[in-house]
C-alpha positions as CSV (number, residue, x, y, z in Angstrom):
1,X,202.7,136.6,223.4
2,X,204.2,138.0,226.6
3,X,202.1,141.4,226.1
4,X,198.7,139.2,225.6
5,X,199.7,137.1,228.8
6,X,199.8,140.4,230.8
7,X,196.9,141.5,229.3
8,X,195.1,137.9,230.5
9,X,196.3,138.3,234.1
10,X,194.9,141.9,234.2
11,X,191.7,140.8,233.8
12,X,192.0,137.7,236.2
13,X,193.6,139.9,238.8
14,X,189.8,142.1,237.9
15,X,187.6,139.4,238.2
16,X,189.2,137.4,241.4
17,X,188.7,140.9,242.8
18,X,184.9,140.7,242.8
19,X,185.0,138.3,246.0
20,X,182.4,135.7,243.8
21,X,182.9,132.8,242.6
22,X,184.3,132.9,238.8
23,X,183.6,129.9,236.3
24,X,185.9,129.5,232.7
25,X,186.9,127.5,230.3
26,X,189.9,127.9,227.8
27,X,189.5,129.4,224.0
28,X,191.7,129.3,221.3
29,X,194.8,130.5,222.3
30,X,194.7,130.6,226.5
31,X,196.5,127.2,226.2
32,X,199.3,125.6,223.5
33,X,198.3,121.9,225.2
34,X,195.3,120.8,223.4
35,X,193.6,119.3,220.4
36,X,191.2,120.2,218.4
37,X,188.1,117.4,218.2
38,X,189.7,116.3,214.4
39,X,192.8,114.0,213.2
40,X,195.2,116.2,211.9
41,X,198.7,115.1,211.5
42,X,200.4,118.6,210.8
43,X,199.8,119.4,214.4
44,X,202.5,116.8,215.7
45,X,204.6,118.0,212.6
46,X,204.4,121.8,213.3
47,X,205.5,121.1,216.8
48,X,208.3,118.7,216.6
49,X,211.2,121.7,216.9
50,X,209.7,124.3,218.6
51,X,209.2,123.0,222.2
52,X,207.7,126.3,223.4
53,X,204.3,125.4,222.1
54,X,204.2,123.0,224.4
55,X,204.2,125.1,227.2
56,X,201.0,125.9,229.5
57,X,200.9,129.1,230.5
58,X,197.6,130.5,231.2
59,X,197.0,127.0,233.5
60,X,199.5,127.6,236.2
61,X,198.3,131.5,236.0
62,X,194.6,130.7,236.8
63,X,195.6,128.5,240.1
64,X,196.8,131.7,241.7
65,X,193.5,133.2,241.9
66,X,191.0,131.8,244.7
67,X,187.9,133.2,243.2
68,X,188.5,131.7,239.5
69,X,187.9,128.0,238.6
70,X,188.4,126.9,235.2
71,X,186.3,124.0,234.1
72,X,187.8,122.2,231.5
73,X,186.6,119.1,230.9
74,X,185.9,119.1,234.9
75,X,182.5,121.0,237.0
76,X,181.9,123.7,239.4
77,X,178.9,124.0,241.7
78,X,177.4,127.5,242.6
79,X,174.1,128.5,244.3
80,X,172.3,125.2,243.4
81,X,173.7,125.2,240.1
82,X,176.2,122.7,238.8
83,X,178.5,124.3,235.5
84,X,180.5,121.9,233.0
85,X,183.2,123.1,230.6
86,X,183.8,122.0,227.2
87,X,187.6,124.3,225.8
88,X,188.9,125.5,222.6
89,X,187.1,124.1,220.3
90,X,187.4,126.0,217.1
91,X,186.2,124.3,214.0
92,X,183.1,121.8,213.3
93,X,185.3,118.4,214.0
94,X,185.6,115.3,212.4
95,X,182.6,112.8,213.4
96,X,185.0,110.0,212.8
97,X,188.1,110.7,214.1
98,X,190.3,109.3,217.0
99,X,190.1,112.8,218.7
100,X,186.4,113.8,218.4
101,X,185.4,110.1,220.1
102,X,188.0,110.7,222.5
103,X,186.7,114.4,223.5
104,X,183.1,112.8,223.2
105,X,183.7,109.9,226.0
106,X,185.5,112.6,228.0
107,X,182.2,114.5,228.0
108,X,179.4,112.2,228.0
109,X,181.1,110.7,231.0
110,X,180.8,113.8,232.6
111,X,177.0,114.3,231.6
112,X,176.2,111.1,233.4
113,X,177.6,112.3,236.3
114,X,175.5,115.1,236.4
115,X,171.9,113.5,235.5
116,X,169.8,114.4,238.6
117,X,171.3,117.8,238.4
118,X,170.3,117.9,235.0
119,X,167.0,116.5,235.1
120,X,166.5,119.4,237.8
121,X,167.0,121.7,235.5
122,X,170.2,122.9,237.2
123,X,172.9,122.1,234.9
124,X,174.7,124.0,232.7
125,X,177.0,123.6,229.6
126,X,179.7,126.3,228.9
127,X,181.3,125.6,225.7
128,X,183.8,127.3,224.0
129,X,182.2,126.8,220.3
130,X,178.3,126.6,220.2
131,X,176.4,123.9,218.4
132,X,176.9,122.8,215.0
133,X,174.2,124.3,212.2
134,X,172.3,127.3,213.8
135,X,171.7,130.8,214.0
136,X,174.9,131.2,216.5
137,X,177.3,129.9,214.5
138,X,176.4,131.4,211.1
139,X,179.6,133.1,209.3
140,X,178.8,136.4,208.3
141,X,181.3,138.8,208.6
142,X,182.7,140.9,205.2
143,X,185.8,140.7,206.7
144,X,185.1,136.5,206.6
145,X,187.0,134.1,204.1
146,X,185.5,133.1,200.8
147,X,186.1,129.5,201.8
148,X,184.0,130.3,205.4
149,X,181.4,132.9,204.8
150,X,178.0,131.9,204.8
151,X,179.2,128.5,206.5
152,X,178.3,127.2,209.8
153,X,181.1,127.1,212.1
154,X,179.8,125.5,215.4
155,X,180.8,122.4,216.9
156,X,179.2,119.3,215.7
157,X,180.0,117.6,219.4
158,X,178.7,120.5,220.9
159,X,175.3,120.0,219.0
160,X,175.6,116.6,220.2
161,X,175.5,116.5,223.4
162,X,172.8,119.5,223.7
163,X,170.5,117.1,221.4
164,X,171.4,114.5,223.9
165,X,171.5,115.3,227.2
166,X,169.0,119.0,226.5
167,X,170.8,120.5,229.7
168,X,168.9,123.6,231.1
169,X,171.2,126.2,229.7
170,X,174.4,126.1,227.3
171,X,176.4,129.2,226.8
172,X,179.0,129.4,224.2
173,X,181.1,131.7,222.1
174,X,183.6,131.9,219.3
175,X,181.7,132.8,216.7
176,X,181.8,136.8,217.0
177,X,179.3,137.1,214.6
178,X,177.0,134.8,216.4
179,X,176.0,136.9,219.6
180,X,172.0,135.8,220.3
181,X,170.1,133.0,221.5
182,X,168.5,129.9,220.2
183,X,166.3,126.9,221.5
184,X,167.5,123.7,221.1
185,X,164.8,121.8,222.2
186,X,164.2,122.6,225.8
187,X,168.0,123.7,226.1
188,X,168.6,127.4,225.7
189,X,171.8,128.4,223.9
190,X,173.3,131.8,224.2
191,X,176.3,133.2,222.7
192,X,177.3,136.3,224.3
193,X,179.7,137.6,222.0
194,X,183.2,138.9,221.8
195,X,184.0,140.6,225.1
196,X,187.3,142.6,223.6
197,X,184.5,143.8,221.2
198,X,182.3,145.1,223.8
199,X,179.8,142.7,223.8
200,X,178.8,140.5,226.7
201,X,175.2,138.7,228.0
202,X,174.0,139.4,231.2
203,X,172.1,136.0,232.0
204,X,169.8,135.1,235.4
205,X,169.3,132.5,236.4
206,X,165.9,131.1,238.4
207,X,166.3,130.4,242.0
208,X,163.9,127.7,241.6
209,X,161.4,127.2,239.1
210,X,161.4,129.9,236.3
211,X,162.7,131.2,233.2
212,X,166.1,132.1,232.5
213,X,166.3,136.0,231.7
214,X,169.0,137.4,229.5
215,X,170.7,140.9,228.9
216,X,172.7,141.4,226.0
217,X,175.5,144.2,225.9
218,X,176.5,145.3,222.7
């Protein structure tokens, strides 16, 4: 853990470095304080004796940095563009539980925060899990479990909300597998891969009216 940790603040200490502004959300592991959008009682019991997973240590870590603002749940405004951050989702969810209607106000208040921005076509979704039942979240690896492979993986919420609210852009991750791109309506989704795999998505976007071009590294 301490070895990942120092490997994190490497590239933080990289980025801030650039002098531009630097937008992120948390993934699975950047942060032991969170829950997933499902009801599942074995996370309270793993963590009743072992107080260190509830430690936070990649938030603290991130506040140092000037040039980097993580978006959890929160919004960042750059060059006419206004960026919303969905973390650490990892797994489809539960439509019905507590959690997942929790999680679901959180971010459908913060939608309607954002409507003229997004009616402008100037809002953009960052999710850590793309949506639900696609080509981006399609398990394919060999390397994949029997009980996973050849299953969709995405977020239902995060399909939600893109069927919704159809914001201009939603970029996403976590399914390795998954690097492309997909319309959802008039939102365009992009996963841009693993980054430790070297793969990455070089995305521009319009200064005003205009398409949304895209680069994928692989």
């Amino acid at each position: 853990m301490a070895k990942d940790l120092r490997a994190g603040e490497k590239v933080l200490k990289i980025l801030n470095r650039l002098k531009i502004p630097v937008v992120t959300i948390t993934g699975n592991v950047d942060q032991t304080k969170w829950r997933e959008a499902i009801d599942e009682p074995y996370y309270e019991k793993s963590r009743e004796n072992w107080k260190w997973l509830d430690q936070d240590f990649l938030g603290d870590m991130i506040k140092k940095y000037k040039n980097i603002r993580c978006v959890d749940y929160s919004h960042s405004k750059f060059n006419g563009y206004t960026f919303i951050g969905w973390p650490k989702s990892s797994f489809p969810g539960r439509v019905k539980s507590k959690n997942y209607k929790k999680i679901k106000k959180q971010m459908e208040r913060l939608f309607n925060k954002f409507r003229k921005e997004n009616k402008e076509k100037k809002l953009v979704f960052v999710a850590h899990n793309g949506p639900y039942n696609t080509r981006l979240d399609l398990i394919k690896s060999k390397e994949a479990h029997k009980k996973a492979k050849g299953k969709h993986y995405g977020a239902k919420l995060t399909r939600r909300l893109i069927d919704k609210y159809q914001p201009f852009l939603t970029i996403c991750g976590h399914i390795h597998e998954g690097m492309g791109m997909q319309k959802l309506g008039k939102t365009l989704v992009i996963n841009t891969g693993s980054a430790h795999e070297g793969k990455a998505a070089i995305i521009t976007l319009p200064e005003n009216k205009g398409k949304i071009k895209v680069k994928f590294i692989n």
